[in-house]
N, C-alpha and C positions, 0 to 999 in steps of 0.2 A: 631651728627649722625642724619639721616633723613629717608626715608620713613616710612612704616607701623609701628605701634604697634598692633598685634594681643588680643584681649582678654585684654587689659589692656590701664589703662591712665596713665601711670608713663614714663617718654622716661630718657634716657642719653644725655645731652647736652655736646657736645664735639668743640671748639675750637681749630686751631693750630695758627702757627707763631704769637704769641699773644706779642705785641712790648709792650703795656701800659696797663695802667687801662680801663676797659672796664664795660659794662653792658649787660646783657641780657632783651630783651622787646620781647612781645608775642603779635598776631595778629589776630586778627578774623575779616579774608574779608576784611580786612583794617583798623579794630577799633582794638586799645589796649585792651588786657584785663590782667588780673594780676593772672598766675596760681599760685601754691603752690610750691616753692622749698623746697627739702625733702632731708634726708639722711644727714643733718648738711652743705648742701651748701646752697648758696643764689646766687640772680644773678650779685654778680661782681664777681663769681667765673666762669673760662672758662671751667671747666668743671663742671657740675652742675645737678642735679638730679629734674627733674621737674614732676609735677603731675596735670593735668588739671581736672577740673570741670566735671560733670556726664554729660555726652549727652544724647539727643533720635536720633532716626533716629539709620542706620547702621555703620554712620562713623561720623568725626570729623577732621575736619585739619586747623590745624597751621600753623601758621610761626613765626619759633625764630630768632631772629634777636640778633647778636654782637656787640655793638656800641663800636668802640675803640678807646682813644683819646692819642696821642701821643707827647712829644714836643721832639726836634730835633735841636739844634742850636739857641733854642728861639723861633724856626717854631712852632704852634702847628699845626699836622694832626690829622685829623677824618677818620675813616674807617669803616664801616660797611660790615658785610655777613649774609647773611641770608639762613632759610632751612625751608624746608614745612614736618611737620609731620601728617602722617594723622592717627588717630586713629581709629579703626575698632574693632566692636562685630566677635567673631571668631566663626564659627559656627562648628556644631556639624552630621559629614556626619555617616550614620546608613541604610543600605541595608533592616534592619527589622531586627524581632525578629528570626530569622534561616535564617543563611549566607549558607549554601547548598540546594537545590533543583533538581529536578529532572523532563524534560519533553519528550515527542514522538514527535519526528517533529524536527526541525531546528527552531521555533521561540519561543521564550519567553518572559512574559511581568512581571516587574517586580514591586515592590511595597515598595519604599526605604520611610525608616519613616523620614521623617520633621517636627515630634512635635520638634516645640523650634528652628527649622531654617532654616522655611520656606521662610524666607524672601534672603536667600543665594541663589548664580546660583550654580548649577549643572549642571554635565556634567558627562555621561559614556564613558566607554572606555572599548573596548573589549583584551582580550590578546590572543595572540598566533592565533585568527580565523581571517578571516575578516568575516565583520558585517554590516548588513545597520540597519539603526533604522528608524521608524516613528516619532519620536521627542524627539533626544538625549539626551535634558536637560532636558528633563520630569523623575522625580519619577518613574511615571507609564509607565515609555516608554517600546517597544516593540523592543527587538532586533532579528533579523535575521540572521543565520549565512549561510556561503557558504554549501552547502550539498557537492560539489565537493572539496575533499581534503580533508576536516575536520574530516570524520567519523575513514580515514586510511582503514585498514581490520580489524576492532573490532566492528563494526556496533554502538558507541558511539564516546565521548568525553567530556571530564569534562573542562571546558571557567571559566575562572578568572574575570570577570565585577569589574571595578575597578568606586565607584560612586564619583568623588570627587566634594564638594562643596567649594565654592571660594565668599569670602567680602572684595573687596577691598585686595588682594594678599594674604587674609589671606584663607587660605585652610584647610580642613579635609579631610582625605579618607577612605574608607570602602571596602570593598570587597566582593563580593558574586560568591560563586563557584556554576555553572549552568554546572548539564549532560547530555545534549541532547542527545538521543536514536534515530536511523533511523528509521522513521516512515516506517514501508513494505505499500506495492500498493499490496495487493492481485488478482492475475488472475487465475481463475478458468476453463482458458481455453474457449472456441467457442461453444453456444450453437450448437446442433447435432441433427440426427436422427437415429436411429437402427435398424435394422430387428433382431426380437427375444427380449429379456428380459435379456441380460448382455450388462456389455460397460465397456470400458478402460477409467474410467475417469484420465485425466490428467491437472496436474495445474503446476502454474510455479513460483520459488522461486522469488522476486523482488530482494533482500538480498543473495547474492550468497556465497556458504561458503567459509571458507578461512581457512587458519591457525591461524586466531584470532575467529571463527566465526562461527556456527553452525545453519541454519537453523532450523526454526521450523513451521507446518502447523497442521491442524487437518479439515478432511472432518467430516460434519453433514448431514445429510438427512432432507431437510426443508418441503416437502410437495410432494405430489402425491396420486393418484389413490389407491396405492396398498402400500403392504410392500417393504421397499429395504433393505439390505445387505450388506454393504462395506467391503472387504477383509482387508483393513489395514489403520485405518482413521487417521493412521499419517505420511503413506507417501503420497507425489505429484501426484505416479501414483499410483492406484489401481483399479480392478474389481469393479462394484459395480450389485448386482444381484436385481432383481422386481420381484414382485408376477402376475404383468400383466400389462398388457398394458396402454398407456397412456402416460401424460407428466408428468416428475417429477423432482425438483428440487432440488439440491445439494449446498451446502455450503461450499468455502474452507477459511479458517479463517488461515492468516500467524498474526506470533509475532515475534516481536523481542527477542531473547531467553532470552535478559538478562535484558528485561524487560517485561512479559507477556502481563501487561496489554495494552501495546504499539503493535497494532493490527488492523489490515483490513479486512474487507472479501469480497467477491465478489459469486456469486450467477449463476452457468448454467444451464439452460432446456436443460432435453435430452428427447425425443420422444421415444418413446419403441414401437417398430409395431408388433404385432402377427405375424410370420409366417402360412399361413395357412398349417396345419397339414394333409394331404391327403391319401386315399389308394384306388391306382388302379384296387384294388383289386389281387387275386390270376393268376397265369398265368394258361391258361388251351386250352383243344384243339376242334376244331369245327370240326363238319363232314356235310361239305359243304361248301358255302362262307358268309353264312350272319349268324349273332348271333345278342346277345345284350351285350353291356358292363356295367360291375356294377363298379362302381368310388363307393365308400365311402366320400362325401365331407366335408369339412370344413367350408363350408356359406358363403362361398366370392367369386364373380362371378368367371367364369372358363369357361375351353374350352378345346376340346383337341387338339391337335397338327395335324395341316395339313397332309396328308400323300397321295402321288400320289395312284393312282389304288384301292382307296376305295372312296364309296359314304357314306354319312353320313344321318341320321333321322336328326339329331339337335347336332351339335357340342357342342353347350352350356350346352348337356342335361347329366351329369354323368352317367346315364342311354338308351344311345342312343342306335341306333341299327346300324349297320354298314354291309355294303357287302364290298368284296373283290371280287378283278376281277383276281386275280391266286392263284391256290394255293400254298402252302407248302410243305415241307419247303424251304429255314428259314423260323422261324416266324416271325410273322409282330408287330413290338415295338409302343402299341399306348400308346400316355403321356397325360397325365391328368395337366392342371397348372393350381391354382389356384390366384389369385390377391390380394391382401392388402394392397392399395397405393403403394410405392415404393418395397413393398414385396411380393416375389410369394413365391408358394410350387406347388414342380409337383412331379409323380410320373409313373411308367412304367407298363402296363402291356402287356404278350408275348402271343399272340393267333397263333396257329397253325391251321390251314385249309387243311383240308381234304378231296381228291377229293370222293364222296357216289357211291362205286360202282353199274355198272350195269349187272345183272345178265341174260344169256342168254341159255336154254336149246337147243342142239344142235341133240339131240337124236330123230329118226323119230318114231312118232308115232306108223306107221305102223311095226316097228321094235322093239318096245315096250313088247311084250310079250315074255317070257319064262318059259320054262317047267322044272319044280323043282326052287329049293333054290336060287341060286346066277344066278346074270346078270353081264356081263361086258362090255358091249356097252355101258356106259353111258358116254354123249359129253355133255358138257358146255364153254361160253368162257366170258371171263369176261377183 
């Protein structure tokens, strides 16, 4: 029998069609050497129990040699065969001290122990995923798996790494089971601007759920001007209310449910702009065509709204004065807007104009006098 002996120096020497007496001789690289036959044979026996000498190094190889001599009608024949055994240290493959593990992502690097055989090749082997590595037969190698396919719709998967170490055909193998958890890409959505002090913040699952599979997020409030409020900071979308204006930033933080600490976040500015808050004041009515208007402002520049058939003091002025060139009714709708970047506030007020009669006695002088109590001549026109 011939190739490897793993872990041991002892072989089986086995011989057939054995015609004569024969011998067994042993070779090292071409010199004889004389190993130890064991187990109560020697070597004119064709099957024979041999035991070679200690080696260093990882291996050892022989050649046993059958010399067999025959006579045949007075012929003597000589026949020889020979077989090379090599003997090999059988190593010892070991993933480490905890063969399961657990990471966020699709890569992991792994940490197989080689106290005591180190001097073996290894080689990993992925099951059931595909896989690329950074250096297969490294211990410490880093495998990769496909993220398309592999998760299913359970946002995991538990990978078989099969490590096996190999001397001279002699092999070990070991196993390490690796759960890779889909890593989320949390989006928090597009920063924004607002008029006013609420917003619809919305974000977006990377992790979409399934029937294996439940999303999970949670919004924080990172920083701003003022207080904020989130109506529900564990769904996607929610209100979220400020105490005032300014820019203020939100945090949406997705995980993998069924590994928390496997988690992303991502960070939006939203802009909050005061509406300015205005009053046109009260509607009221003029007797004549010119008055003054009283705006109540909000401090952010303004104006009031063009309107044919009135002349203005200062458009700009919440307090201006204004004529009308007809009167009333209708009344005449003047607006007040006021600006705050992207944001106005306006507001209406209804003036009524009213023609100031004029009063005309019609009654003559001359005809002015009467004798006793009551006159009834009196003429006016208006």
């Amino acid at each position: 029998h011939g190739g490897n002996r793993c872990g041991s120096n002892l072989n089986q020497l086995q011989v057939y069609n054995v015609n004569g007496p024969g011998i067994w001789r042993a070779y090292d690289n071409g010199i004889q050497v004389f190993p130890t036959f064991i187990n109560g044979t020697n070597s004119s026996n064709p099957v024979a129990w041999v035991a070679v000498p200690a080696y260093t190094g990882l291996a050892k190889t022989y050649e046993f040699c059958w010399n067999e001599t025959s006579t045949v009608n007075g012929v003597q024949c000589n026949a020889t065969a020979c077989i090379e055994v090599t003997f090999a240290r059988e190593p010892s493959a070991s993933v480490g001290q905890d063969d399961h593990d657990q990471v966020c992502g699709n890569s992991y690097t792994f940490a197989a122990d080689t106290l005591g055989s180190g001097w073996a090749y290894g080689t990993w082997v992925a099951g059931r995923v595909l896989a690329t590595w950074d250096d297969i037969n490294s211990p410490n190698a880093t495998a990769t798996i496909d993220p398309l396919g592999s998760y299913g719709d359970t946002a995991h998967v538990e990978v078989p790494f099969l490590w096996i170490m190999n001397n001279f055909g002699c092999t070990s193998i070991d196993t390490m089971y690796v759960t890779f958890y889909t890593a989320p890409v949390a989006n928090a959505g597009i920063n924004d601007s607002i008029c006013g002090f609420e917003y619809p913040l919305h974000a977006y699952y990377s992790i979409p759920a399934s029937g294996g599979y439940t999303p999970t997020g949670w919004w924080s409030f990172h920083s701003g001007p003022g207080v904020a409020s989130i109506a529900n900071q564990n769904s996607p979308t929610t209100n979220v209310t400020v105490s005032g204006e300014g820019v203020y930033r939100f945090v949406w933080r997705e995980s993998n449910t069924l590994m928390p600490s496997c988690y992303t976040t991502d960070t939006v500015e939203i802009k909050f702009i005061e509406i300015p808050v205005i009053d046109a004041g009260d509607d009221f009515n003029v007797c004549g065509q010119c008055t003054t208007l009283n705006c109540t402002s909000a401090g952010y520049p303004g104006s009031w709204q063009p309107m044919s058939g009135v002349t203005w003091g200062d458009p700009t002025d919440p307090h201006t004065t204004i004529c009308s060139q007809t009167y009333s009714p209708p009344p005449r709708e003047f607006i007040w807007q006021e600006t705050n970047g992207m944001c106005f506030g306006r507001d209406t007020v209804l003036v009524t104009f009213w023609r100031v009669p004029t009063a005309e006695i019609l009654t003559d002088d001359a005809d002015s006098t009467q004798c006793g109590l009551c006159f009834n001549r009196l003429q006016a026109w208006r």
